[in-house]
C-alpha positions as CSV (number, residue, x, y, z in Angstrom):
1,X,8.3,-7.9,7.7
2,X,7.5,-9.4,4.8
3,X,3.8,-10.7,3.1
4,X,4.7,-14.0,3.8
5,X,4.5,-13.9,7.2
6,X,2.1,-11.0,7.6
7,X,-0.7,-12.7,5.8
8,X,-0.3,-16.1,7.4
9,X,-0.7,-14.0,10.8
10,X,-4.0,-12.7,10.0
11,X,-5.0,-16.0,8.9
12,X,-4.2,-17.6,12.8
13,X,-7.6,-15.2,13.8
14,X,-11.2,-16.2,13.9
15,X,-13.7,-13.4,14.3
16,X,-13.3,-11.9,18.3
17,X,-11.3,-14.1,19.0
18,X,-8.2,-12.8,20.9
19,X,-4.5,-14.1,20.4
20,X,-1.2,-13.3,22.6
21,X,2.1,-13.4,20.6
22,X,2.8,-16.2,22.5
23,X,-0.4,-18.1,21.1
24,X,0.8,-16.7,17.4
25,X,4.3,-17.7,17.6
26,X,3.5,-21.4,18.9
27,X,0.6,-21.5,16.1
28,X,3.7,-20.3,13.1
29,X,6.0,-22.2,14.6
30,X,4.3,-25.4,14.8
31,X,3.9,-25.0,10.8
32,X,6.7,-24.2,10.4
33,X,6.4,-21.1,9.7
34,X,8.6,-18.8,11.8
35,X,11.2,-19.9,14.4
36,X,11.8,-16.3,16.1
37,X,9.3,-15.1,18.9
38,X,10.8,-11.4,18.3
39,X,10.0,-11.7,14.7
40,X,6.8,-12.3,15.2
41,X,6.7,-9.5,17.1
42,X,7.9,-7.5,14.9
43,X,5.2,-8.4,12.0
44,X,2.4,-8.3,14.7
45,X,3.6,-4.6,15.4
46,X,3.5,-3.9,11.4
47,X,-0.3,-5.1,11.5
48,X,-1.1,-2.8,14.6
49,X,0.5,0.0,12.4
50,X,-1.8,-0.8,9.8
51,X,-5.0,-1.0,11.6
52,X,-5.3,-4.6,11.1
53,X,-4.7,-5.9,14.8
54,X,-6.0,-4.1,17.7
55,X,-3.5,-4.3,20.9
56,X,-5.7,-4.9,24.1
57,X,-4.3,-4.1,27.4
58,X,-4.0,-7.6,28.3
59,X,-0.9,-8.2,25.8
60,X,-3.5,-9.7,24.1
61,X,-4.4,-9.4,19.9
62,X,-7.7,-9.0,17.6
63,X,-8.3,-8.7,14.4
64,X,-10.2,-5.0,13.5
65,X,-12.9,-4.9,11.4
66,X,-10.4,-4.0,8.8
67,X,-8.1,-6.9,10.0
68,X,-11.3,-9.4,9.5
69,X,-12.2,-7.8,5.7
70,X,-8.7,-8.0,4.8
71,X,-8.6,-11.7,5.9
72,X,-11.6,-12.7,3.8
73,X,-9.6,-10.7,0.7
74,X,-6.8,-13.5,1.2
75,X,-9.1,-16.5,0.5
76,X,-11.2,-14.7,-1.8
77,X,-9.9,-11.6,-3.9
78,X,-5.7,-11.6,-4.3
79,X,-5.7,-8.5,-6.8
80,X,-8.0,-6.6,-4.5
81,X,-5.9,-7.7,-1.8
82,X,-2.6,-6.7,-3.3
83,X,-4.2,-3.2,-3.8
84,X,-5.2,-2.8,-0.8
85,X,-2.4,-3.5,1.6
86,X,-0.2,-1.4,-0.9
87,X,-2.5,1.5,-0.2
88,X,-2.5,0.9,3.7
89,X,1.3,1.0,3.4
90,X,1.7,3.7,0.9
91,X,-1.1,5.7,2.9
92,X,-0.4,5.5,6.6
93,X,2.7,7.9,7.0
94,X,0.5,10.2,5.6
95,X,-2.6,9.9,8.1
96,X,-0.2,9.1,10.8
97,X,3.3,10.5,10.8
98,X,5.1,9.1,13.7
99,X,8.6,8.0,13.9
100,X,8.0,5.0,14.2
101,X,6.2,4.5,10.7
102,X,8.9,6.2,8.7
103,X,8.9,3.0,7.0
104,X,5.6,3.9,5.6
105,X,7.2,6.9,3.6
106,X,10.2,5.4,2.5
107,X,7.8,2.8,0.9
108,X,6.2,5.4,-0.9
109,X,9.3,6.9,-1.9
110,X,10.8,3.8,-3.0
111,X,7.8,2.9,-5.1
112,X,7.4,6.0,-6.7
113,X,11.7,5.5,-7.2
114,X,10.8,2.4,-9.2
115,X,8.0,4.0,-11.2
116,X,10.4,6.8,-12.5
117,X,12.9,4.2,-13.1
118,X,10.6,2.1,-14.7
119,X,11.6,2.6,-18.7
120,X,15.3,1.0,-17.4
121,X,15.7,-2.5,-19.0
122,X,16.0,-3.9,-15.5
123,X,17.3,-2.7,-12.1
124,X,18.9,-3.4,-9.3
125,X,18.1,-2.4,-5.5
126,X,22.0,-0.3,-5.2
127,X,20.6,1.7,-8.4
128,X,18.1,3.2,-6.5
129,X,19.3,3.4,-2.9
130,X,21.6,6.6,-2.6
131,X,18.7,8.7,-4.3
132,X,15.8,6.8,-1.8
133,X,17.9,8.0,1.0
134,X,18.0,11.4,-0.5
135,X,14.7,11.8,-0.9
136,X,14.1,10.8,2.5
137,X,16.3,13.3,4.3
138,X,15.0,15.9,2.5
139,X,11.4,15.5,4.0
140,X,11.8,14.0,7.1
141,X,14.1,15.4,10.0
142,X,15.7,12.8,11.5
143,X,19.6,12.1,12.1
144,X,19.6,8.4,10.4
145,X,18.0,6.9,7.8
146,X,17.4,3.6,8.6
147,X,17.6,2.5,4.9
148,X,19.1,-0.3,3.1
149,X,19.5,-2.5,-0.1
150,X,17.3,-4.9,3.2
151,X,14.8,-2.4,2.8
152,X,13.9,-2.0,-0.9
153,X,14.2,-5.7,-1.1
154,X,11.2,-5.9,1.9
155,X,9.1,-3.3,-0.4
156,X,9.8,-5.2,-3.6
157,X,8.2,-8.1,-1.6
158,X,5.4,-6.0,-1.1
159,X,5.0,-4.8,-4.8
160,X,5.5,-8.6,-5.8
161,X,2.3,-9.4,-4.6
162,X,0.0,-6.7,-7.0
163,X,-1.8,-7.8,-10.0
164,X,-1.9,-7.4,-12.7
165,X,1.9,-6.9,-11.5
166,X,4.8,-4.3,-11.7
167,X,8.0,-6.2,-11.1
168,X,9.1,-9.3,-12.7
169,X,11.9,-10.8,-11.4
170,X,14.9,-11.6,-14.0
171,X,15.2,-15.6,-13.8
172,X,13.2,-15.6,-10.5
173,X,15.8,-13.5,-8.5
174,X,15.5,-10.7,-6.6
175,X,18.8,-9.3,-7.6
176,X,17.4,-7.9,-10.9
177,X,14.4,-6.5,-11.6
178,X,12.2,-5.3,-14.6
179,X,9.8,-3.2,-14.5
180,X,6.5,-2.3,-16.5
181,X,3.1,-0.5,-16.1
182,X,0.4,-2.6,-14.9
183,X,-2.3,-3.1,-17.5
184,X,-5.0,-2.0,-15.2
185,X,-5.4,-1.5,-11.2
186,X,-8.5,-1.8,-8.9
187,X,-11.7,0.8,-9.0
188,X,-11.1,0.6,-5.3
189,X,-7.6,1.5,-5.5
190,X,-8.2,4.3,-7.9
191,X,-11.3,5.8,-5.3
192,X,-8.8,5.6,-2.3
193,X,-5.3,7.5,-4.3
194,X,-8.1,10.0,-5.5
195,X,-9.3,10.0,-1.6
196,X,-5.9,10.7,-0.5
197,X,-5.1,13.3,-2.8
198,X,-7.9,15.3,-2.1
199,X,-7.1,15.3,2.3
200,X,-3.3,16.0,1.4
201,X,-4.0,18.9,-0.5
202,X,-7.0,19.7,2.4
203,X,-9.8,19.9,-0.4
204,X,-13.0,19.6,1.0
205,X,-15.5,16.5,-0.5
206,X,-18.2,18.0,-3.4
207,X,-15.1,20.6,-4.5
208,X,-14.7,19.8,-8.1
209,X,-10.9,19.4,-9.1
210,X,-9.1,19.1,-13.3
211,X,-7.6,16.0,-14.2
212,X,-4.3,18.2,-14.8
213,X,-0.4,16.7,-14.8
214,X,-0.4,17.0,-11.4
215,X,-3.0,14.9,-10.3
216,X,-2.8,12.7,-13.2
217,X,1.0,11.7,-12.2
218,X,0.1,11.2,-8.2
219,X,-2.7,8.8,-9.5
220,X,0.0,7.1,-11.9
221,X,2.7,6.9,-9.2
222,X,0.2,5.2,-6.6
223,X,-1.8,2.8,-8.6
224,X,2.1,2.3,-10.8
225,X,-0.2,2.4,-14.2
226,X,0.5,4.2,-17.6
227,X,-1.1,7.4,-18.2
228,X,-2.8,6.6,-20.9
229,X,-5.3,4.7,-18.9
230,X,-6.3,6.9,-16.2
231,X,-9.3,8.2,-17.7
232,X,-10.7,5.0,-18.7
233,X,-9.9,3.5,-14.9
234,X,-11.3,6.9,-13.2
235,X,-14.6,6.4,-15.4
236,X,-14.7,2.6,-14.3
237,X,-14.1,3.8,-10.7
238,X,-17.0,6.4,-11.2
239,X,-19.7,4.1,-12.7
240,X,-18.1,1.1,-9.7
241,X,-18.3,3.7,-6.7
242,X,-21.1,6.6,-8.1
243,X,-21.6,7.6,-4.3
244,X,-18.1,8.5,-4.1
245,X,-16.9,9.6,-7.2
246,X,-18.4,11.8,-9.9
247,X,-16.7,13.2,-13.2
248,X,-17.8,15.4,-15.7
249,X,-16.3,17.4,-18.4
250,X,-16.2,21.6,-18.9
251,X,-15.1,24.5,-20.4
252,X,-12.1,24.0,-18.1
253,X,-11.3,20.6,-18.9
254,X,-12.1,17.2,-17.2
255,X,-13.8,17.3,-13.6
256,X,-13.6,14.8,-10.9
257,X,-15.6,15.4,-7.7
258,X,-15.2,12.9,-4.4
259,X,-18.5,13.5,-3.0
260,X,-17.6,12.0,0.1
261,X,-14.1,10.8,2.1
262,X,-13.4,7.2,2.0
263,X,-12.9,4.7,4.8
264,X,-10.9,1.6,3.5
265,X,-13.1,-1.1,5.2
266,X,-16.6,0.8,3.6
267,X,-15.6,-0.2,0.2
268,X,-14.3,-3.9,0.4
């Protein structure tokens, strides 16, 4: 399940219009662009788990209103694309924690692996694997990790695609990576990490929270930026999205406030 393939799948739908794997399959395969019906399969699953395809009871595919404003994105708006399906994958273990969307954690995991990892000269996928395993066990209770150097490669794909970008690849390989801060991220991004850190730690919206370490690092970790910027990309988020967000400083420090929860497809 890679963006390749993903993307291209989104791009086979017209508005209401409904698709049968069948349909998609003969469509990619015609271009040339996938030869294996259970592959396609497979990434039609992925977009169903994202809440980009609806699953009719006819066997039947449509894109969601999320599915159609993520399809404009890709002929429109890369970066804000890039964001965006990072945070639906980062995101969705979180608001839906089924076993079969354990990938959606280990992505997160994995990611926030390469941040910590990120001051390395370069790194390889086996560098990081025994400690993503780890980590996953520890939170999750199940018997096997389905995790492999397979794996990390299929997220780095997924990371590839942000911009400004996070991984470069050492003479165009995937064997090697290096890593670096992006220089900036989305407003939108930063509104939905500061979203998600307010309904993981069940605050309620108009409560007024510090810009401690804590939340400063979850912000890092998801939007994979330098600390140093934060404050300049939460105040560009604020002016970008002042329904939402609201900051203001105190006796106590620096104060965000969400004013409201956010709903992906509302703000793109």
């Amino acid at each position: 399940v890679v963006p390749d393939f993903i993307l291209k799948i989104i791009l086979e739908f017209n508005e209401s219009e409904f698709l049968t794997k069948a349909n998609i399959f003969k469509s990619l395969q015609e271009l040339n662009r996938t030869n294996s019906l259970n592959g396609t399969g497979k990434n039609l699953k992925f977009c169903c788990g994202l809440q980009l395809l609806l699953l009719n009871n006819e066997n039947s595919y449509q894109l969601t209103p999320l599915g159609l404003k993520i399809k404009k994105l890709i002929n429109s708006n890369k970066a804000l694309l890039g964001d965006i399906i990072h945070f639906l994958i980062f995101s969705l273990y979180t608001f839906n924690p089924k076993p079969n969307l354990v990938y959606s954690y280990s992505y997160r995991v994995c990611s926030a692996l390469l941040y910590s990892n990120i001051e390395k000269s370069s790194i390889k996928n086996t560098d990081i694997l025994g400690e993503l395993i780890d980590e996953i066990s520890k939170k999750l209770d199940i018997e096997t990790i389905p995790i492999d150097s397979n794996f990390i490669s299929t997220c780095i794909s997924w990371l590839l695609i942000l911009s400004p970008p996070f991984i470069f690849l050492e003479d165009g390989k995937r064997t090697r990576k290096k890593l670096q801060y992006r220089e900036y991220c989305s407003p939108e991004l930063i509104l939905l990490v500061i979203d998600l850190y307010y309904r993981e730690n069940n605050l309620k919206p108009n409560h007024n929270i510090i810009m401690d370490e804590e939340l400063t690092v979850a912000i890092c970790k998801a939007a994979l930026i330098h600390k140093d910027i934060v404050y300049s990309m939460i105040k560009t988020t604020s002016a970008s999205f002042p329904e939402y967000l609201e900051t203001k400083t105190s006796t106590h420090g620096y104060l965000i406030c969400l004013k409201k929860l956010v709903n992906v497809e509302d703000i793109i």
